[in-house]
C-alpha positions as CSV (number, residue, x, y, z in Angstrom):
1,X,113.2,90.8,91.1
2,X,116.8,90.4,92.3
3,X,116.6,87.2,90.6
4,X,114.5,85.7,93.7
5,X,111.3,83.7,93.1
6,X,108.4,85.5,93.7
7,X,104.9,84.6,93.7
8,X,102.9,87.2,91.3
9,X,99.2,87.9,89.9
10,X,99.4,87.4,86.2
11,X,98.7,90.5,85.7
12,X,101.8,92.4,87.6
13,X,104.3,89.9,85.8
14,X,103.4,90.7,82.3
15,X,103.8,94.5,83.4
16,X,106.7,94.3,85.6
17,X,108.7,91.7,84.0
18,X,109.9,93.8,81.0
19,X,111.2,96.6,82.5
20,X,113.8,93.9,84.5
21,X,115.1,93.1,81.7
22,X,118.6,95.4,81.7
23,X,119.1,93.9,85.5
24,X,118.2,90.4,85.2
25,X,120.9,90.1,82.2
26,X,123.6,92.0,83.9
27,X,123.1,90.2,87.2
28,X,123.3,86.6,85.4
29,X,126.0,87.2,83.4
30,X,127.9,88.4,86.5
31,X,128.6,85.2,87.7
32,X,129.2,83.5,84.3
33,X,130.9,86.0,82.5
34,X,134.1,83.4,81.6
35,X,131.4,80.5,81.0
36,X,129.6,82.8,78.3
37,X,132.2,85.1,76.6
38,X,132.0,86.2,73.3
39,X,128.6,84.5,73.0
40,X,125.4,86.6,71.1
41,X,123.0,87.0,73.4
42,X,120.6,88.0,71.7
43,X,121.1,84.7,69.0
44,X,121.0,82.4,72.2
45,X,117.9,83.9,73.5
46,X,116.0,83.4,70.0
47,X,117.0,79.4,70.3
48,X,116.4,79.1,73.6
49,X,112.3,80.6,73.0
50,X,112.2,77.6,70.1
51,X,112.9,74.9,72.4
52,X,109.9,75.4,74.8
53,X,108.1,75.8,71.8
54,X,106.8,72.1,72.0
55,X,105.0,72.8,75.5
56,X,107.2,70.9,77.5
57,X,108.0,72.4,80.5
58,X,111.6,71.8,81.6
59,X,114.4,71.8,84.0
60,X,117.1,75.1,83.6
61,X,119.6,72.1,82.6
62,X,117.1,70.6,81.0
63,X,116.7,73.5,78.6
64,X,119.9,73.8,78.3
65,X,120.9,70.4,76.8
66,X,117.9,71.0,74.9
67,X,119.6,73.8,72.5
68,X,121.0,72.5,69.0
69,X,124.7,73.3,68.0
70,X,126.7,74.7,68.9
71,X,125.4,75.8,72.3
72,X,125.0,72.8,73.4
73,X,128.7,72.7,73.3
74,X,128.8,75.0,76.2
75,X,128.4,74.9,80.0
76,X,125.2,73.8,80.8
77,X,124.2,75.2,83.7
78,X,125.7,78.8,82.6
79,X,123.2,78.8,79.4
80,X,120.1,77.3,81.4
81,X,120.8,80.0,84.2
82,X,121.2,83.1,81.6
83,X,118.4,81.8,79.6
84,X,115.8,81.2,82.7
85,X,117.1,83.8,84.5
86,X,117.6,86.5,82.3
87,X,116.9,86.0,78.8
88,X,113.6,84.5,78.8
89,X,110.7,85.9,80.8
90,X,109.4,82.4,82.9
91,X,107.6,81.5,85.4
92,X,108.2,78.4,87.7
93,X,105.7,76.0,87.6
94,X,104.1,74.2,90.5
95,X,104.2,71.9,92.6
96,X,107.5,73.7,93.5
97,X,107.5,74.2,97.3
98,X,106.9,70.2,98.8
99,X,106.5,69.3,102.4
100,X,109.4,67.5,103.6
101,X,110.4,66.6,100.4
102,X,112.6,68.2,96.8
103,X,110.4,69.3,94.4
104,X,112.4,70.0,91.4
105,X,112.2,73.5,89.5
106,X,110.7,73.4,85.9
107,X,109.9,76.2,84.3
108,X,107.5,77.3,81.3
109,X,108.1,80.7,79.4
110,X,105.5,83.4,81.0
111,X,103.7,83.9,77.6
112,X,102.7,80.5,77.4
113,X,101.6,80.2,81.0
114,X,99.6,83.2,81.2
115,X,98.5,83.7,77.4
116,X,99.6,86.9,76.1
117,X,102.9,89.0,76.2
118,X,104.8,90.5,78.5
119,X,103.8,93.9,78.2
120,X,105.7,96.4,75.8
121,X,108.0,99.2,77.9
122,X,105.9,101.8,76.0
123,X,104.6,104.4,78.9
124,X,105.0,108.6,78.5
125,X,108.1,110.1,79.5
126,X,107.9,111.0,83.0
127,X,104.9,109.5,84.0
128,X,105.6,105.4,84.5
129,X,102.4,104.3,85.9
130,X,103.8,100.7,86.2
131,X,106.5,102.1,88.2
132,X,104.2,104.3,90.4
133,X,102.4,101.0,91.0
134,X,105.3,99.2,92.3
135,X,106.5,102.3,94.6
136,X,103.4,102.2,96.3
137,X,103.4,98.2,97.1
138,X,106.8,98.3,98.2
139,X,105.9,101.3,100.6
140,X,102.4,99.7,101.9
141,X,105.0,96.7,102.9
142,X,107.9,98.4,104.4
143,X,107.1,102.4,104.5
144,X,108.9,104.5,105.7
145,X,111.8,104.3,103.2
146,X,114.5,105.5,101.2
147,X,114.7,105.8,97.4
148,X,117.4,103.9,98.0
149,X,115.9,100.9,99.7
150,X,113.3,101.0,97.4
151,X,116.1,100.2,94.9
152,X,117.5,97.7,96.9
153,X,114.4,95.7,97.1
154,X,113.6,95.9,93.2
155,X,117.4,96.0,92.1
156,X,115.7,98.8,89.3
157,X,117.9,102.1,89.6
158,X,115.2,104.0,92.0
159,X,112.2,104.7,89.7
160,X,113.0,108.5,90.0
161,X,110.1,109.0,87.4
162,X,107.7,107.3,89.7
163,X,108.7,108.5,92.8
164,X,108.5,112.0,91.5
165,X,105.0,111.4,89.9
166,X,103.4,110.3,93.8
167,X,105.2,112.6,95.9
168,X,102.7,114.2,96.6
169,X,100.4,111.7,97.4
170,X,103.3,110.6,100.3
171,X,104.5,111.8,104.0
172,X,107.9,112.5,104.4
173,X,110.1,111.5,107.4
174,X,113.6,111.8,108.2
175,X,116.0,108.5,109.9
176,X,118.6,109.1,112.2
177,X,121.2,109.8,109.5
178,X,119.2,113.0,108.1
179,X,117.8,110.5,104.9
180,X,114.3,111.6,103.8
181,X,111.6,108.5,104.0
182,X,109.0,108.3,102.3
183,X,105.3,106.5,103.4
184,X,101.8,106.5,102.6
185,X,99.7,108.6,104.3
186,X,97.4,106.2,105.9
187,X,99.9,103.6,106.4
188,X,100.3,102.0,110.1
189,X,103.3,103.7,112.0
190,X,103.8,101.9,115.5
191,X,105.1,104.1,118.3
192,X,108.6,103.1,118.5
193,X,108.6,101.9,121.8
194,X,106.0,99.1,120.5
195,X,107.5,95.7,121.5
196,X,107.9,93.1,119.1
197,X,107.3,89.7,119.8
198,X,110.4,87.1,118.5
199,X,109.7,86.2,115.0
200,X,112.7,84.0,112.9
201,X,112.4,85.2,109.4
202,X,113.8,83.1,106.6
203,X,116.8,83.7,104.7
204,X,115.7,85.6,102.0
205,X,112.7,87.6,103.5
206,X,111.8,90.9,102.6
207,X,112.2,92.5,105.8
208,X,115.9,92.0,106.0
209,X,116.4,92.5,102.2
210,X,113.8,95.3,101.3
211,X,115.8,97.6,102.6
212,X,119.6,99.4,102.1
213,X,120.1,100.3,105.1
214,X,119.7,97.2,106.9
215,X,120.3,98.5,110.8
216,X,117.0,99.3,110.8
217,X,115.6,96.1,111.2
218,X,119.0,95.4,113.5
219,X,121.5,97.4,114.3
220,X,124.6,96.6,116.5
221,X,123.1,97.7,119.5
222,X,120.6,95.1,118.9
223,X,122.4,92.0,118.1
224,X,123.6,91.2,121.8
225,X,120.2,89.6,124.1
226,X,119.8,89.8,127.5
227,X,118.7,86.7,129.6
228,X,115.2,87.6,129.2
229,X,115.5,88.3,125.1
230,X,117.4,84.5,124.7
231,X,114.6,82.6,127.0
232,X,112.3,84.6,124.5
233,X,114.2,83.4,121.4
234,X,114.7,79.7,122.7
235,X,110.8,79.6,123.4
236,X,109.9,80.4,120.0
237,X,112.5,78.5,118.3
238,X,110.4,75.5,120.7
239,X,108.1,76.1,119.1
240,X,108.8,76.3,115.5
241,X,111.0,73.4,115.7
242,X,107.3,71.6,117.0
243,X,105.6,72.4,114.4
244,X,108.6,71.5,111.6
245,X,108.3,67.8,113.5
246,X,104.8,67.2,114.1
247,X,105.5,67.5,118.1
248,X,108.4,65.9,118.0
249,X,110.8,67.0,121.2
250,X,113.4,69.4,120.6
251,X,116.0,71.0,122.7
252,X,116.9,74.6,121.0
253,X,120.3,76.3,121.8
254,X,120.9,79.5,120.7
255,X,124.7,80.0,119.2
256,X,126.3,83.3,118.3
257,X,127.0,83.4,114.3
């Protein structure tokens, strides 16, 4: 989704990659749009599907290079990207994520690595039970929320037909701005006054992206820290750094940025 990595059952990637499809491609070709002109999509995804044909796994320029003419004539890394990215439904294969060390990205088309077919768009009008699926994991993980955060964090346009179909099945809340949020009934709601310990999230984590409205994880109010809030942050930044260097000694200073 988004075009991030994510780790998925089998079973949710033959049924959710499909319906990506429209997104992936448009979000791809956004960035190579010069790179790719004029070129038949459709003609470069049936060659790029032959070439993993022989089992091999490969590397996105790998793939790439591997093409016959003429798109091997173009920019490498703009057909490996479209065709990984977009084009072909993949998966990454591991070891991906290493310990202190590159592991490159190969990939594998999904088909081959989980035997059978991403799963035909095919559900009754109206209905989507894939979608209704996906509304209620995204809300178990970060209910209350918006249709429109729910299409942030899938980059699909809102799943109206889902979020129509459980409606009923949800509570409804409204933010500060008057915006109806949805939950699930039975889902934890802290009292707001909860405190939270300090937690540094990665760069890509979906409690920063999950959402369109991103004050509410931090709003401007929030981003300057008392005395007490930085001893908090360097403490925790101690230790994180600790257990990045095996116990090494490291000195944290917090910077504005």
């Amino acid at each position: 989704m988004r075009r991030t990595v994510h780790l998925l059952t089998a079973a949710d990637a033959v049924a959710w990659r499909p319906r990506h499809d429209a997104m992936l491609r448009q979000r791809a070709l956004a960035g190579y749009r010069r790179e790719l002109a004029g070129v038949d999509l459709d003609a470069l995804a049936a060659a790029g599907r032959a070439v993993p044909a022989d089992g091999e796994p490969r590397t996105m320029t790998g793939l790439a290079r591997a093409l016959p003419d003429p798109w091997r004539q173009l920019e490498p890394r703009a057909l490996g990207e479209v065709l990984v990215a977009a084009l072909i439904p993949m998966v990454q294969l591991p070891p991906r994520g290493l310990w202190r060390t590159a592991g490159g990205a190969r990939y594998r088309p999904l088909a081959r690595w989980v035997g059978q077919q991403p799963n035909p768009l095919t559900e009754a009008a109206g209905t989507d039970p894939v979608g209704q699926t996906q509304v209620r994991r995204y809300l178990a993980a970060d209910g209350p929320a918006a249709s429109a955060d729910l299409r942030a964090w899938c980059g699909l346009a809102g799943l109206p037909a889902a979020v129509a179909a459980v409606r009923d099945e949800l509570v409804v809340f409204r933010d500060q701005r008057g915006r109806q949020l949805l939950d699930l009934p039975d889902a934890p709601r802290p009292d707001p006054d909860t405190p939270a310990p300090v937690r540094f999230l990665p760069a890509f984590d979906n409690a920063v992206l999950g959402y369109d409205d991103r004050s509410r994880i931090i709003d401007d109010a929030d981003r300057g820290l008392s005395r007490a809030e930085r001893a908090a942050v360097a403490e925790e930044g101690e230790s994180v750094a600790a257990f990045l260097s095996d116990g090494d000694s490291h000195r944290v200073r917090l910077t504005s940025g």
